[in-house]
C-alpha positions in Angstrom: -26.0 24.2 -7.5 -25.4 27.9 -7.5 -24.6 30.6 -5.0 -28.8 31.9 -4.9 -30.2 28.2 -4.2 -27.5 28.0 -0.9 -28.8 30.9 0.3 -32.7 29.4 -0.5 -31.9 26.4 1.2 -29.7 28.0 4.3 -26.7 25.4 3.3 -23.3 26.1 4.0 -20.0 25.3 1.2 -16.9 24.5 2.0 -13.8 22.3 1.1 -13.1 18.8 2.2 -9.1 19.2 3.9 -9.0 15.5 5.8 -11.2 12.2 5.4 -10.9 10.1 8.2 -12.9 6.6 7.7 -16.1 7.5 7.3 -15.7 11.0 8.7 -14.4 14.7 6.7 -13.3 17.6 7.8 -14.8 20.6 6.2 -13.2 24.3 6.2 -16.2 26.7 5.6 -16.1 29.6 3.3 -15.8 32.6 5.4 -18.2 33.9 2.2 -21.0 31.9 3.2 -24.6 33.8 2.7 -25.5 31.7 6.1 -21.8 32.6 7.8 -23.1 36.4 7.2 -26.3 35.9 8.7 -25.2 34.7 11.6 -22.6 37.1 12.5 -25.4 40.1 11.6 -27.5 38.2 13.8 -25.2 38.1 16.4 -24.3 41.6 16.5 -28.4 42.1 17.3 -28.8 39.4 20.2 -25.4 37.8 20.7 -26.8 35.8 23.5 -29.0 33.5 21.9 -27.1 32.2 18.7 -24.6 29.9 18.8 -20.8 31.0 17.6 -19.1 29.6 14.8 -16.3 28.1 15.6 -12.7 29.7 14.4 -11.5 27.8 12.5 -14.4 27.3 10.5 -14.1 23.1 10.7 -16.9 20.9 11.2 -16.3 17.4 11.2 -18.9 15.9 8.9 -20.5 12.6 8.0 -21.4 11.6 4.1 -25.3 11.8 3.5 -26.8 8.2 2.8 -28.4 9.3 -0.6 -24.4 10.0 -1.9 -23.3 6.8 -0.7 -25.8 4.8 -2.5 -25.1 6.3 -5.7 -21.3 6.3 -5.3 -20.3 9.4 -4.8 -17.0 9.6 -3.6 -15.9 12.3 -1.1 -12.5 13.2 -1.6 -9.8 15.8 -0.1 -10.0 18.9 -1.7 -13.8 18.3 -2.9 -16.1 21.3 -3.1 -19.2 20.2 -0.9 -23.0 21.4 0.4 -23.1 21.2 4.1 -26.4 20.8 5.4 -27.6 23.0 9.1 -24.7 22.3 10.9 -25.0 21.9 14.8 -22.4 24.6 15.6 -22.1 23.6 19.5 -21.0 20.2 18.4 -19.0 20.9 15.6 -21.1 18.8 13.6 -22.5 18.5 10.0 -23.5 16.8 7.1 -22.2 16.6 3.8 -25.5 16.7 1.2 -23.4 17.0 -2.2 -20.1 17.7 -3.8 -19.6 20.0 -7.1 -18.2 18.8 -10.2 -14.1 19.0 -9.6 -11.9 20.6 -11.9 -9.3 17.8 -11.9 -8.8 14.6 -10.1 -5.5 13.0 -8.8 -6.0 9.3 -7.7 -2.2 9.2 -6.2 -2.8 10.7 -3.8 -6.3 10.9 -4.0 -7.4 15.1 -4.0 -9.4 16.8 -6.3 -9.6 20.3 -7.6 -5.8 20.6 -7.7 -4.2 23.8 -9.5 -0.4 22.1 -9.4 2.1 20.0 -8.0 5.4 21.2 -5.8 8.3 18.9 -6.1 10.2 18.9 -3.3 14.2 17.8 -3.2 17.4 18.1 -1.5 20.5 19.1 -3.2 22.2 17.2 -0.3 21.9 14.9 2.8 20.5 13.1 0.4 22.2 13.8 -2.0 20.3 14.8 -5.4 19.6 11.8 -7.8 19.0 13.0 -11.5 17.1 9.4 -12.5 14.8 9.9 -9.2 14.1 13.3 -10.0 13.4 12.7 -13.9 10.8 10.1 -12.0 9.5 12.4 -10.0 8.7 14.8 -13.0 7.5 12.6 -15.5 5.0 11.3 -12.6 3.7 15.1 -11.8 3.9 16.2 -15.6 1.6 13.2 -16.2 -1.0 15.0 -14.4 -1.6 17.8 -16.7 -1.0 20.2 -14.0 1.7 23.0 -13.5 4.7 21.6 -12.0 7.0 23.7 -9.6 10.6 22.6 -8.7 11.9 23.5 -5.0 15.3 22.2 -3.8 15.9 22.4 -0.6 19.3 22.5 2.3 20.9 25.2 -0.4 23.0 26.2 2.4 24.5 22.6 1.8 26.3 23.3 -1.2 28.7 26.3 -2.7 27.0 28.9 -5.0 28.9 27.7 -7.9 27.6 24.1 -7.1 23.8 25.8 -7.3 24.5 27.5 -10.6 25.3 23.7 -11.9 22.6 22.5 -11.0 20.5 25.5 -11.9 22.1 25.6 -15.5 21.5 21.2 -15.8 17.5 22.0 -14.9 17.1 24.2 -17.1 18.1 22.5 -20.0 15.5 20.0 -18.6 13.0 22.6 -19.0 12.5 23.4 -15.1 13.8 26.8 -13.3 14.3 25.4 -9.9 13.2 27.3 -6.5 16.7 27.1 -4.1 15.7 27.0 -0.3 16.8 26.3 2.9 14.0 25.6 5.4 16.7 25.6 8.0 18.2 28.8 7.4 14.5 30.2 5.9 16.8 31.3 2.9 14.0 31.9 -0.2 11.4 30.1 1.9 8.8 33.4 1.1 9.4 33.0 -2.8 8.2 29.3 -2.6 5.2 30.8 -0.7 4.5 32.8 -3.1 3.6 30.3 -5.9 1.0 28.9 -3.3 -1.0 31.8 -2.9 -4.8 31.3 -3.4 -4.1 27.8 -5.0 -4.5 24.2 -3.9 -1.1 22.5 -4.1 0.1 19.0 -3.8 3.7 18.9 -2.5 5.5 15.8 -3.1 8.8 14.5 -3.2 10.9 11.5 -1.4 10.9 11.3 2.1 13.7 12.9 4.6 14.2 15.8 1.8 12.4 18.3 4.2 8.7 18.6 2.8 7.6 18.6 6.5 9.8 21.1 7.5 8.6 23.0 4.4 5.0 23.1 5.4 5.9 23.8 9.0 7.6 26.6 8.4 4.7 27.7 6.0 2.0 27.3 8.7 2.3 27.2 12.0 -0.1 25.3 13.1 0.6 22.3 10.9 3.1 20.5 13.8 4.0 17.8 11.3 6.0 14.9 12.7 10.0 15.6 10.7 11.9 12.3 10.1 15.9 12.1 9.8 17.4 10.9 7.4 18.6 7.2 7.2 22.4 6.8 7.3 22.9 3.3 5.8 20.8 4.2 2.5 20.8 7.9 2.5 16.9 8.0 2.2 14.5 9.6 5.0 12.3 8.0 6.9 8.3 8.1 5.8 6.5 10.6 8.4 3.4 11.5 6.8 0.6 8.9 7.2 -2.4 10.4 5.2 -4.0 13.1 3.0 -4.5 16.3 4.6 -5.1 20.1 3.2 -3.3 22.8 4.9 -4.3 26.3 5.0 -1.8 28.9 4.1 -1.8 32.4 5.8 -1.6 34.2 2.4 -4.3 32.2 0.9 -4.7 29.2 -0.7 -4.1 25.5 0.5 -1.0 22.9 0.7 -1.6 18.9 0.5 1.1 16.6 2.3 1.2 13.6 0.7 2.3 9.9 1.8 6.1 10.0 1.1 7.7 7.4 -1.6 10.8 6.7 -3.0 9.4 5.6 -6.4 6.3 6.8 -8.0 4.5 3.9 -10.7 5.7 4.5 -14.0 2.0 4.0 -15.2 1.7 6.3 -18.2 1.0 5.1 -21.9 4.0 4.3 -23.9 2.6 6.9 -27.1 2.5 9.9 -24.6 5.5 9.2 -22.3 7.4 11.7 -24.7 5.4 14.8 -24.1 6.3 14.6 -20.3 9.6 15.7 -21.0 9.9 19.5 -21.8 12.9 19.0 -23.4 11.7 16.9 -25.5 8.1 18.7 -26.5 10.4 21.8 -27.6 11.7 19.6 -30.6 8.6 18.4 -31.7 7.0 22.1 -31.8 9.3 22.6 -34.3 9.7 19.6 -36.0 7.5 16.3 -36.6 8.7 12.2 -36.7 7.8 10.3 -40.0 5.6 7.9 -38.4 2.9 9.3 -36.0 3.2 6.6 -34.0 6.6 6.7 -33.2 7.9 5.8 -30.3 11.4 7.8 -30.8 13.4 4.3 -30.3 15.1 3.3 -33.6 12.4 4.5 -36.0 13.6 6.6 -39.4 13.3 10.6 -39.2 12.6 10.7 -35.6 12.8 14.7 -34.1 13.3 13.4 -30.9 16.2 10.7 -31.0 19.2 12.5 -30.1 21.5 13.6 -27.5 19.5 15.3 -25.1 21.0 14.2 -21.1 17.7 12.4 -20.2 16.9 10.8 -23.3 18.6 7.4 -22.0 15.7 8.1 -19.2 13.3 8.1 -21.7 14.2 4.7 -22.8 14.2 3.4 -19.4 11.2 4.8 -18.7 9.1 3.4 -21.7 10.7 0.0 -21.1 8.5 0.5 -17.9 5.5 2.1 -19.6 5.8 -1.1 -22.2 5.8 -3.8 -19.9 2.9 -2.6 -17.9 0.7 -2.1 -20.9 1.9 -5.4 -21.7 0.8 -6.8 -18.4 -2.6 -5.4 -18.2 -3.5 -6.5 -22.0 -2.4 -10.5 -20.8 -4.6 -9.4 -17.7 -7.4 -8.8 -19.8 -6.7 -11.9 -22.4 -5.6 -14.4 -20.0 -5.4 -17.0 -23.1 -2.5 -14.6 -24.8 -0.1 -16.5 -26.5 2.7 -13.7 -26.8 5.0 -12.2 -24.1 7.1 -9.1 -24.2 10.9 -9.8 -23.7 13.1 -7.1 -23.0 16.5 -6.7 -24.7 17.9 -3.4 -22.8 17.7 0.0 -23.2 14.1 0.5 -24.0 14.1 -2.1 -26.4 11.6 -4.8 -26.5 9.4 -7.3 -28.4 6.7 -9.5 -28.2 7.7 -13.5 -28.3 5.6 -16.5 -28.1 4.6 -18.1 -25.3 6.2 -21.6 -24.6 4.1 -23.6 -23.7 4.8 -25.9 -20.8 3.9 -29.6 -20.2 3.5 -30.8 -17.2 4.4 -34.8 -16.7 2.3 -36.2 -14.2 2.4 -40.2 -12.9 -0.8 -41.9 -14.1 -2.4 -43.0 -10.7 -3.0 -47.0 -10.1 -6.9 -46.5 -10.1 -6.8 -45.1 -13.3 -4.7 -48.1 -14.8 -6.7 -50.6 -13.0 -9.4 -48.8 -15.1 -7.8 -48.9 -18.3 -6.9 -52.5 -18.0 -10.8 -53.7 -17.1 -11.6 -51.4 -20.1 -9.4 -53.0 -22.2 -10.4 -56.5 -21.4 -14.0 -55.7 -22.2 -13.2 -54.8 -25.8 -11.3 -57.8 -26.1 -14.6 -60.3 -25.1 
């Protein structure tokens, strides 16, 4: 639908930022033909028209038409809003625009990247988490941007180690301090005019982040655990955040873990690292998996390589899982023997000894007596 059949049909666009059961919130662009009409209208005979509210939110239901034909209303969708009722804050959601991209973990559409969130201590940083973390938000196609954050934790020399050990992974890191609001304006600057997922473990500060970012966010901040050195999950759902310098920031449910649910073949060109040696040079067989094959570019001794290897064991056995999912009567089994290596086995197959109940005997025997005469 274009900009000139909005104006035709006096409907409002906006952008999905919460969904609620069965109910969305809707920021309205300020841009709106009808948004202008209004306030020109206003200025004429301000007594009689009702005022927008400020923020532009309306809390909308879905219109029946899109339910039946299974459109999915999603944060960070681009939707129609039909004649609002501006005294109740009300509206209707008549369509969404094709998105741009689509996450399903979390669930947001129209993403432009992801912010990774960690803490260089209290927790301490965890390279094998991280390298999760990353594969995960490289998976997405999207631009990935690292922040570390409680920098004022650690020495500067300790910083330039870990900025140095990044960087060979392919990823100039962002060093903050939310506490302290050291560099906290150069992470704000990537988000400008952008939608943003921010993501990350929980208790590294992401709250704190977006607080700090927007006032009038008021997340709930969780402390740290001191038994397993993790933080404690705070955020509960999905919710788009608008930034003062433009541009919008999703907090996401906290995990410790994201799935490892990537296809073996592609796992490799999630590392950076590792997509620099194949632009320049090419394995033997193109479907290599860059294990123990012949002429493999990648193989070598790169620091997360042994990541890699765990990694695919992962990818591997959930590929495997869905095939027997999908052919129940497989009779091989993937068996894992370490270090990324696996292969398939057959399937023993298991009898199952059961005693031969009396009734059936008793019908055997009369069976066998009838032959016999």
């Amino acid at each position: 639908m274009t900009g000139e059949n909005f104006a035709a049909t006096r409907q409002l666009l906006g952008t999905v930022v919460a969904v609620q059961a069965n109910f969305y919130r809707v920021q309205l662009d300020e841009e709106n033909e009808k948004m202008r009409e209004i306030r020109e209208m206003r200025e004429q005979d301000p007594p009689h028209l009702p005022h927008p509210p400020h923020p532009l939110l309306l809390l909308c239901t879905r219109r029946t038409r899109l339910k039946k034909i299974g459109q999915q209303v999603m944060v960070g969708d681009r939707v129609v809003v039909e004649e609002p009722d501006w005294a109740g804050g009300r509206g209707a959601i008549a369509d969404v625009l094709p998105r741009q991209s689509e996450l399903d973990r979390p669930a947001i559409a129209n993403v432009n990247q992801i912010l990774l969130v960690f803490a260089v201590a209290d927790p301490p940083l965890e390279p094998y988490q991280l390298s999760r973390f990353l594969i995960k938000a490289e998976s997405t196609g999207l631009n990935v941007l690292l922040c570390l954050n409680k920098s004022d934790l650690i020495s500067q020399q300790e910083q330039q180690q870990v900025s140095d050990r990044l960087l060979s992974w392919g990823y100039d890191p962002i060093f903050i301090s939310v506490q302290d609001g050291i560099n906290t304006d150069q992470a704000a600057r990537y988000l400008s005019n952008k939608i943003t997922v921010i993501a990350g473990p929980s208790g590294v500060g992401k709250s704190s982040l977006i607080n700090s970012l927007i006032d009038s966010a008021n997340l709930r901040v969780g402390e740290v655990s001191g038994k397993l050195a993790r933080g404690r999950h705070t955020t509960r759902h999905i919710e788009l955040f608008e930034l003062p310098s433009g541009g919008l920031l999703a907090d996401t449910p906290g995990f410790n873990q994201p799935d490892m649910d990537c296809i073996p073949e592609e796992l490799i060109h999630y590392f950076p690292e590792a997509r620099k040696r194949l632009a320049v040079a090419s394995c033997r067989f193109s479907d290599c998996l860059h294990r123990d094959e012949p002429e493999c570019a990648v193989r070598g001794d790169w620091e997360r390589y042994e990541h890699y290897l765990e990694f695919l064991s992962d990818a591997i056995a959930r590929q495997t899982q869905l095939h027997q999912q999908a052919d129940p009567e497989s009779t091989m089994k993937l068996k894992s023997k370490g270090k990324g290596q696996s292969q398939y086995e057959p399937k023993l197959e298991s009898k199952k000894y059961r005693r031969i109940s009396r009734k059936t005997q008793l019908q055997d025997l009369q069976e066998l007596y009838r032959d016999e005469e």
